[in-house]
C-alpha positions in Angstrom: 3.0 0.5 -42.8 3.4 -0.7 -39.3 5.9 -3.4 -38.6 4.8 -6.5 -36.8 6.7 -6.6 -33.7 9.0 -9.1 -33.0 8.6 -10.8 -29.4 11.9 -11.8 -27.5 10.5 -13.3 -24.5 12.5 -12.6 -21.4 12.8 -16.1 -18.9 13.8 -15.2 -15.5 12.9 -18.4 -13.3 11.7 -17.7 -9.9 9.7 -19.5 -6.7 6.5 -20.5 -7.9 6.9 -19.9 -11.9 9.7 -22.0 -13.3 11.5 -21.5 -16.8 9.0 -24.4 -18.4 6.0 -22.3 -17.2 6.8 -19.4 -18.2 7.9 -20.6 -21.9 4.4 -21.9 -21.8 2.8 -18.6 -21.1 4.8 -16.8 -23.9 4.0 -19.5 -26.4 1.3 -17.9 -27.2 2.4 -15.0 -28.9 5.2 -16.9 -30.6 7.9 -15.2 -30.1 10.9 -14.8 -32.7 14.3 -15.8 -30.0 14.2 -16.7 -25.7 16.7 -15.2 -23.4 17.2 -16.7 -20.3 18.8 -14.7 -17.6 21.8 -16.1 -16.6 22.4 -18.3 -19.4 22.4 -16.0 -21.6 23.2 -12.8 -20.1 21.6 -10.2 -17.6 19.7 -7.5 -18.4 21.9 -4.8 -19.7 22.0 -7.5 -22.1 18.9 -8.3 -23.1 18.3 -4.3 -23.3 21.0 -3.9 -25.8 19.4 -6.1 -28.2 16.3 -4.4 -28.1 15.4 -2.1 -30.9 12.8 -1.2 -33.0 10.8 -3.1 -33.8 11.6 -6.2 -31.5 9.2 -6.2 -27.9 9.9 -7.4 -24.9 7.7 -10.6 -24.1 7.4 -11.3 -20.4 5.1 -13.8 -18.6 4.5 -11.5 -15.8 5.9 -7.8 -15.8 7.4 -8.5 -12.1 10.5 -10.4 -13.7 11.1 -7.6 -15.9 13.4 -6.4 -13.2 16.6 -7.9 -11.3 15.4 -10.8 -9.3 17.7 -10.0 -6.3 17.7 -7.4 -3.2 14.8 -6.1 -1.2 11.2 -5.0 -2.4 12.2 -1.4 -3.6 15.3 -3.0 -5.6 13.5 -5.1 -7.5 11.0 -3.2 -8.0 13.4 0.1 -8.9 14.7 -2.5 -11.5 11.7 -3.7 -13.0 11.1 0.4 -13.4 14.7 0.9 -14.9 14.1 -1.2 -17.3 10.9 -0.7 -19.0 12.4 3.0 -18.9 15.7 1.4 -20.9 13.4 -0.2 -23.4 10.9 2.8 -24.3 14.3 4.6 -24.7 15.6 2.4 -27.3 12.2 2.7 -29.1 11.0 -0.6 -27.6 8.1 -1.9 -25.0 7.3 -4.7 -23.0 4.5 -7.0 -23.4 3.3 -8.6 -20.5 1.8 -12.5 -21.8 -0.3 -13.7 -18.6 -2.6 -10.5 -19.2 -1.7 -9.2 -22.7 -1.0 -5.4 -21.2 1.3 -3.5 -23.1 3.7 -1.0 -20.9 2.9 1.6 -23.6 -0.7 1.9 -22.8 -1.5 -0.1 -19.2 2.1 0.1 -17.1 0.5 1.6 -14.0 -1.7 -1.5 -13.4 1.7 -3.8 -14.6 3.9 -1.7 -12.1 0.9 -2.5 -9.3 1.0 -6.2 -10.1 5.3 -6.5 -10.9 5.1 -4.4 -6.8 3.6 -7.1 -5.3 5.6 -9.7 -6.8 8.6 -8.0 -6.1 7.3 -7.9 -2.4 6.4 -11.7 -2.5 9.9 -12.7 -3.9 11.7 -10.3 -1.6 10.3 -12.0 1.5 10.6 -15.4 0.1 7.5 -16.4 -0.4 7.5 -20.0 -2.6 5.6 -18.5 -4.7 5.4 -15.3 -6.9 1.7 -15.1 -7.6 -0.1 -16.1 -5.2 0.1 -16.8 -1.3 -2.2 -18.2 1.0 -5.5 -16.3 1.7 -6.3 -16.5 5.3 -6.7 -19.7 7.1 -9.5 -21.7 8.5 -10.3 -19.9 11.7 -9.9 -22.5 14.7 -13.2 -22.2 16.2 -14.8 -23.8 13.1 -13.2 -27.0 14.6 -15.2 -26.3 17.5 -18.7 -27.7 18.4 -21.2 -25.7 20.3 -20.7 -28.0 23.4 -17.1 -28.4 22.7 -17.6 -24.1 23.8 -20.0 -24.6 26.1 -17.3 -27.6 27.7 -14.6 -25.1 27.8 -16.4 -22.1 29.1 -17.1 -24.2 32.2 -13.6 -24.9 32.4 -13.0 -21.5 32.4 -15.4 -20.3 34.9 -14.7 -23.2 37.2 -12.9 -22.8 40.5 -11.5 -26.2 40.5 -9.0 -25.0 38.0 -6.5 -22.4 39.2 -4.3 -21.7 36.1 -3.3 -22.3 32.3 -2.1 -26.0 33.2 -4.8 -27.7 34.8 -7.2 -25.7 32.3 -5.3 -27.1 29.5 -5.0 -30.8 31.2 -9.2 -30.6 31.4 -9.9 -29.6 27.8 -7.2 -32.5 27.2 -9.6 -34.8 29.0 -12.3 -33.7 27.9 -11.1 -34.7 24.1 -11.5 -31.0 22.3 -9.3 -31.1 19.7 -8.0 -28.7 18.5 -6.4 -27.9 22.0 -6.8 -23.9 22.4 -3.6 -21.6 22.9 -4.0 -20.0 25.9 -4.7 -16.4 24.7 -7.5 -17.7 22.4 -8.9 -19.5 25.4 -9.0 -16.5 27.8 -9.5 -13.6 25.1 -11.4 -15.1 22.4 -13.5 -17.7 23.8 -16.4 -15.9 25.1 -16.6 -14.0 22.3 -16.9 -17.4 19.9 -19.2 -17.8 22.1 -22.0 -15.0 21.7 -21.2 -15.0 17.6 -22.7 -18.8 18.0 -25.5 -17.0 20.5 -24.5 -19.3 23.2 -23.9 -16.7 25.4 -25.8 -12.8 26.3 
């Protein structure tokens, strides 16, 4: 007969998912005791309390490691340990997907990578950053283009200044950088088919 595991769910708050959240996420599987990094010890710790047939809960398998260090640290940690618990005759369980490190840790290591690389570098948040931003020339109408293009072909204007002061005038907001304006602005240009 197989035991039913016991879940002790690992808390480690970080940017972006805070203790509460990640309580929230482990709910779920109930799990029998928390341990709270810090609070109540690190992870040699929590590994030493590990055994059969107690699993490690997790909300995301990125905090399994050390939350400290650069990208490969963390990430070297988060390694370690799910190698300390399959030692010990133990696993982790990772509660935001339900993967088990027996079965699925190559897609958990791909996932706990990048969030060691996010909280390495700072990021306020662990999960997810932002995606891109709105390109600036979707600010732009056509004949806020076409205005600037003869600003830019004009003679009257002899440098980056008194371009700049004209687009100012003319009320085109936002204002171009000058690389944008003298690299990028034709090209805006003939994706809208305003210019050959």
């Amino acid at each position: 007969m197989v035991e039913k595991p016991e879940y002790i769910a690992l808390i480690q708050p970080v940017a972006g998912i805070p203790e509460a959240e990640q309580r929230r996420l482990c709910a779920k599987f109930e799990p029998a005791d928390y341990f709270l990094i810090g609070k109540d010890g690190d992870h040699d710790a929590f590994i030493k309390i590990m055994r059969p047939p107690r699993v490690a809960l997790v909300s995301h398998a990125g905090l399994l490691g050390e939350q400290r260090g650069k990208k490969l640290d963390r990430a070297d940690s988060m390694a370690s340990t799910k190698a300390a618990l399959h030692k010990r005759g133990s696993h982790a369980v990772e509660a935001s997907t339900g993967r088990s490190s027996l079965k699925k840790w190559a897609g958990m290591r791909k996932d706990g990578d990048e969030m060691c690389r996010r909280l390495s570098q700072g990021a306020k948040s662990a999960l997810n950053g932002k995606r891109g931003t709105k390109a600036l020339a979707d600010d732009w109408s056509n004949d806020d283009i076409k205005d600037m293009l003869r600003v830019k072909d004009s003679r009257k204007y002899k440098n980056w200044r008194s371009r700049h002061a004209a687009i100012v005038k003319l009320g085109i907001k936002p204002v171009p950088k000058r690389t944008t304006f003298v690299q990028k602005l034709e090209h805006i240009a003939r994706a809208r088919g305003l210019l050959e």
